[in-house]
C-alpha positions as CSV (number, residue, x, y, z in Angstrom):
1,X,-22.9,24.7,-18.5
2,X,-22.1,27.4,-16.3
3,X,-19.5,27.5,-13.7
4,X,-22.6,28.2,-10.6
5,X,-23.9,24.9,-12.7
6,X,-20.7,22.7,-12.7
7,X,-20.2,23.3,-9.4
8,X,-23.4,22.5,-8.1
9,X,-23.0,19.5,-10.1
10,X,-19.7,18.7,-8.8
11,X,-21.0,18.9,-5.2
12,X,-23.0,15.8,-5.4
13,X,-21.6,13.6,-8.7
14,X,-17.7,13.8,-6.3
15,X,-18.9,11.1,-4.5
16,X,-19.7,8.4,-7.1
17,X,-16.5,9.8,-9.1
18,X,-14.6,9.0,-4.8
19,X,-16.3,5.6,-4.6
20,X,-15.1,4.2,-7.9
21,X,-11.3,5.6,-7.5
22,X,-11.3,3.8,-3.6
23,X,-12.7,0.6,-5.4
24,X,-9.9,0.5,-8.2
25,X,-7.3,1.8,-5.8
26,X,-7.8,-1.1,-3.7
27,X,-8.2,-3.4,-6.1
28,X,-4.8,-2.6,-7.0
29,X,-3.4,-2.3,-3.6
30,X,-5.0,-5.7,-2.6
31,X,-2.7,-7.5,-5.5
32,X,0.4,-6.0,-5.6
33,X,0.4,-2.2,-4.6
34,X,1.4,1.1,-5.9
35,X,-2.9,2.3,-5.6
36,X,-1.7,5.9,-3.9
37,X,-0.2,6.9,-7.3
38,X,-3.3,7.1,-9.1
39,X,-5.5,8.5,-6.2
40,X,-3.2,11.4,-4.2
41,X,-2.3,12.7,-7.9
42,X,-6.4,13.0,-8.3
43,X,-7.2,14.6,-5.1
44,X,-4.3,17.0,-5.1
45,X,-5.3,18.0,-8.8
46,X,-9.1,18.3,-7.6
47,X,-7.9,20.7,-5.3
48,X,-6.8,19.3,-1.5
49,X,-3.2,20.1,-0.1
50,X,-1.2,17.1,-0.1
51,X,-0.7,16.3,3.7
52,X,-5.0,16.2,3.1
53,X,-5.3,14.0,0.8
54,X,-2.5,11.9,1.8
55,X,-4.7,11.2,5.0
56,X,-8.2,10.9,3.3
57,X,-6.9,8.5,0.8
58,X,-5.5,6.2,4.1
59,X,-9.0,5.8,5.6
60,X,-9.9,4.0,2.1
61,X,-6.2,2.3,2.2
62,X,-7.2,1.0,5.9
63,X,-10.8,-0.4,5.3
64,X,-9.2,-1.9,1.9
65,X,-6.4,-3.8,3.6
66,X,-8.8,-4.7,5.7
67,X,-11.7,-6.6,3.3
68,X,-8.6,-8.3,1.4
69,X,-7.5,-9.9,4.5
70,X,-10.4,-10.6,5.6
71,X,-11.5,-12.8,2.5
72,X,-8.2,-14.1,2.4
73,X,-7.8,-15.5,6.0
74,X,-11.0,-17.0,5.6
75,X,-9.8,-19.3,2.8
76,X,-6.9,-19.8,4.7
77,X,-4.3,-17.6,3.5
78,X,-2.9,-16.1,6.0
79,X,-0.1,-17.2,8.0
80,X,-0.8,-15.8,11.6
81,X,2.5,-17.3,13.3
82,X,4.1,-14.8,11.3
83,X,2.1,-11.9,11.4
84,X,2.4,-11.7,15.2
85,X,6.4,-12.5,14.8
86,X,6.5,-9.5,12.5
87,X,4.2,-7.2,14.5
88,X,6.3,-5.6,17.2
89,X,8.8,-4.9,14.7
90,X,6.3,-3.2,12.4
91,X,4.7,-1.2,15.7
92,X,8.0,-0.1,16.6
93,X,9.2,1.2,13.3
94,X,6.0,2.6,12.9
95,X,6.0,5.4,16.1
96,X,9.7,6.2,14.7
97,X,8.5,7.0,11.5
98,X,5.3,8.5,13.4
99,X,7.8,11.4,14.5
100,X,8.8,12.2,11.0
101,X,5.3,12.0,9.9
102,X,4.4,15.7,9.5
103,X,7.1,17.4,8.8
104,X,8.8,15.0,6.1
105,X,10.7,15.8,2.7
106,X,8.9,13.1,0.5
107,X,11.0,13.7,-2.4
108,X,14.6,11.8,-1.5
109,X,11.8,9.0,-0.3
110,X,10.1,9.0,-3.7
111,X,13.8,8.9,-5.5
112,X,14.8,5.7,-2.7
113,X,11.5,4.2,-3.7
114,X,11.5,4.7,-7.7
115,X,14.8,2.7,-7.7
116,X,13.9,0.4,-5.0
117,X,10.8,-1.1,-6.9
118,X,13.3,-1.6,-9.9
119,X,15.4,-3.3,-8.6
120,X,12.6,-5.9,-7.0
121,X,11.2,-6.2,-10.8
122,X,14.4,-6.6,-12.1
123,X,15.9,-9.3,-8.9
124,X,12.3,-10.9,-9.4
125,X,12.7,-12.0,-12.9
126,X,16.3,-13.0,-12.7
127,X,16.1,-16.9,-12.8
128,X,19.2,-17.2,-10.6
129,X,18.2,-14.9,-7.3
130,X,21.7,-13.0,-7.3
131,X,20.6,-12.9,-3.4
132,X,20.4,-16.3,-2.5
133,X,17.1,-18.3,-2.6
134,X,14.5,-17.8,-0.2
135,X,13.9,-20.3,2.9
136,X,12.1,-23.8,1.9
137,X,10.0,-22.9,4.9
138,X,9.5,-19.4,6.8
139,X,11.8,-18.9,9.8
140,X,10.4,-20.3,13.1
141,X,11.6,-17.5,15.1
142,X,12.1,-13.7,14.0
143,X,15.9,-12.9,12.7
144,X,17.9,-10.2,13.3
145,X,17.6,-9.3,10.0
146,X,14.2,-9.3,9.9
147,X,13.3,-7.7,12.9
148,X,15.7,-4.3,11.4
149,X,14.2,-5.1,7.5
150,X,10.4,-4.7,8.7
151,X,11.2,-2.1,11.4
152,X,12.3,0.3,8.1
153,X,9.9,-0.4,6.0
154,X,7.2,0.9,8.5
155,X,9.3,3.5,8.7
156,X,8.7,4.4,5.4
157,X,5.2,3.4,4.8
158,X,4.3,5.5,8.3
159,X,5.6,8.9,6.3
160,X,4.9,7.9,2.6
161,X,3.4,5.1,2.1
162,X,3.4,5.5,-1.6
163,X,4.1,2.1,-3.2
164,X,5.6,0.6,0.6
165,X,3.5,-2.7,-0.7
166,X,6.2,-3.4,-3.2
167,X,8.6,-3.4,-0.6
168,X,6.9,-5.1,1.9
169,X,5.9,-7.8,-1.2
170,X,9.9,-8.2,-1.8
171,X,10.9,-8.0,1.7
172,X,8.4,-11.1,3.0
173,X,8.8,-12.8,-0.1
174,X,13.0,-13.0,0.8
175,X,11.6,-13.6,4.6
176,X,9.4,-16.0,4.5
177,X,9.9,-17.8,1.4
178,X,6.1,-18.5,0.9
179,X,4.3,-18.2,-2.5
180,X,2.6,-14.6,-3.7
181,X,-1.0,-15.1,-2.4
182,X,0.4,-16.2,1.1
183,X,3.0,-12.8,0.9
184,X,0.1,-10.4,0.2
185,X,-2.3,-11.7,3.0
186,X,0.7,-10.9,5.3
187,X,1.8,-7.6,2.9
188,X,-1.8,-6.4,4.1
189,X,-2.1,-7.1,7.2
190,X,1.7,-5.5,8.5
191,X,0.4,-2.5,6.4
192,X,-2.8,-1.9,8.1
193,X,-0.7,-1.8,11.3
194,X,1.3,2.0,10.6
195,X,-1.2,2.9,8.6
196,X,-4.4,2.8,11.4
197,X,-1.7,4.4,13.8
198,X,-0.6,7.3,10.8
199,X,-3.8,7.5,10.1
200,X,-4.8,8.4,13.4
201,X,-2.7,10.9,14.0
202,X,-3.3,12.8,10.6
203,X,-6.7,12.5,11.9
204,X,-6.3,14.1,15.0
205,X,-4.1,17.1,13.2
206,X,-7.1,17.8,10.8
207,X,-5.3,16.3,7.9
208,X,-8.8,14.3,7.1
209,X,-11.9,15.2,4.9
210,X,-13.8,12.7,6.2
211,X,-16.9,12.7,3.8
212,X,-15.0,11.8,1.2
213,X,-13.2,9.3,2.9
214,X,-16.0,7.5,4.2
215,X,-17.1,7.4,0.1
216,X,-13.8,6.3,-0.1
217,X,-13.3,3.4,2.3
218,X,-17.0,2.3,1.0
219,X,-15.6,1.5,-2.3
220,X,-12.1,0.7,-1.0
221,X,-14.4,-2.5,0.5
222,X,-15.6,-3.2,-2.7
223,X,-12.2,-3.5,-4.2
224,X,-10.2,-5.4,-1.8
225,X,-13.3,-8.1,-1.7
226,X,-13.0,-8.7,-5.6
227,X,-8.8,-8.4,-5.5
228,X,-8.7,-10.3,-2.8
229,X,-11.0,-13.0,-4.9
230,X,-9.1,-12.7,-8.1
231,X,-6.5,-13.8,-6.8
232,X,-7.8,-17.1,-5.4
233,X,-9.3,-17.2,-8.9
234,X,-6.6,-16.3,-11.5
235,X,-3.5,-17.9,-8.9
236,X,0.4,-17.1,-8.1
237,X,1.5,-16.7,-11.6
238,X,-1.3,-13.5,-12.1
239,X,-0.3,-12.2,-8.9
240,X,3.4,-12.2,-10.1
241,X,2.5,-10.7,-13.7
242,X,0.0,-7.8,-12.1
243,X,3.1,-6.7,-9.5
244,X,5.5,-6.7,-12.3
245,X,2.9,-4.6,-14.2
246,X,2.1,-2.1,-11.7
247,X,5.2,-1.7,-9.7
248,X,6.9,-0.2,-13.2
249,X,4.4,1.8,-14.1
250,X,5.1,3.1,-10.7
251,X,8.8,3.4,-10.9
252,X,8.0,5.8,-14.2
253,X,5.3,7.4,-12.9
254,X,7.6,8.6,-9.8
255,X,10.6,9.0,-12.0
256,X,8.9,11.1,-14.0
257,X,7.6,13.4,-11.3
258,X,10.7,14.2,-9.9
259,X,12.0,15.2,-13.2
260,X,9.0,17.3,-13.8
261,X,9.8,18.8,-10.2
């Protein structure tokens, strides 16, 4: 096959190869989180600069979010007290990371980040929480504490983003003290909140290739409908198993990349 050939091939069989990576990405993302590092590696590989593909993969990240919540409210999973005591916070950490946004350095992030999710694996396994153990019930009104906590990690997950879901999983789960299918239909919904406002302002700086995204987001629907189900299906302890399982591939994966860089 000639390259005129593969590339005429390319042009079209792209979008199949798109749909499928949005539909495992947010599969992944949907359950525990950590989806970016398999898809921005692809895209930058296949040729788009990084601030590009960092907002073309969001669009698929959004509508994602979006079908897992959805399918997860509807069975009754999500606590909307809460969500709306932890959404100003999230809003307003979100416009101060939204000035940081385009001209960030993600690489002291991704080191913050590779050692965060460690540390959650490692404090999430300890049978004895060297932290204290989480509220029997989720606060009535928003802490202190919380309001700062959630404020950052929109922060981060305006600029990165990259595996903010294990934060915001470790984060609600010390909150809120409710079990892991609760947490992630509130982890989802507080993320879709930087990310549509990122999102849009990648958007309007041309950061977006938005046929591919649109590819994208249709599988990313696909994905957070059946992660979204499997865990209703396969339950907490699952959901507590595929975090563990994901978030340190992760941390390698990142580690990894900065040695290589």
């Amino acid at each position: 096959m000639d390259a005129a050939t593969l590339g005429s091939w390319w042009e079209y069989g792209q979008y199949p190869a798109f749909f499928l990576l949005g539909a495992i990405v947010s599969l992944i993302n949907s359950i525990a989180g950590g989806g970016s590092t398999l898809s921005l590696p692809i895209m930058i590989f296949l040729g788009m600069p990084p601030t590009v593909a960092n907002g073309t993969n969001r669009i698929g990240l959004i509508i994602g979010n979006l079908s897992s919540v959805h399918n997860l409210a509807k069975h009754g999973y999500l606590n909307v007290k809460l969500f709306k005591q932890l959404f100003w916070p999230s809003i307003v950490g979100t416009f101060i990371g939204l000035g940081f946004l385009m001209n960030t350095n993600d690489k002291v992030f991704q080191a913050i980040i590779a050692v965060a999710i460690c540390l959650v694996v490692i404090m999430g396994r300890l049978r004895k929480d060297i932290l204290g153990k989480p509220p029997a019930n989720p606060p009535e009104k928003l802490t202190l504490g919380g309001a700062i906590g959630f404020a950052l990690v929109s922060v981060y997950g305006c600029i990165v983003q990259v595996g903010v879901g294990f934060v915001q999983i470790f984060s609600l789960t010390r909150y809120t003290g409710l079990d892991p299918i609760h947490v992630n239909a509130l982890k989802n919904c507080l993320t879709t909140v930087f990310l549509v406002i990122s999102t849009i302002a990648l958007g309007i700086a041309g950061k977006i290739i938005w046929p591919i995204a649109i590819v994208m987001s249709a599988g990313a629907w696909c994905g957070g409908y059946f992660g979204s189900a499997l865990q209703r299906k396969k339950g907490n302890k699952f959901i507590e198993n595929f975090i563990s399982v994901c978030s340190i591939a992760m941390a390698i994966y990142l580690i990894v990349d900065l040695i290589a860089h």
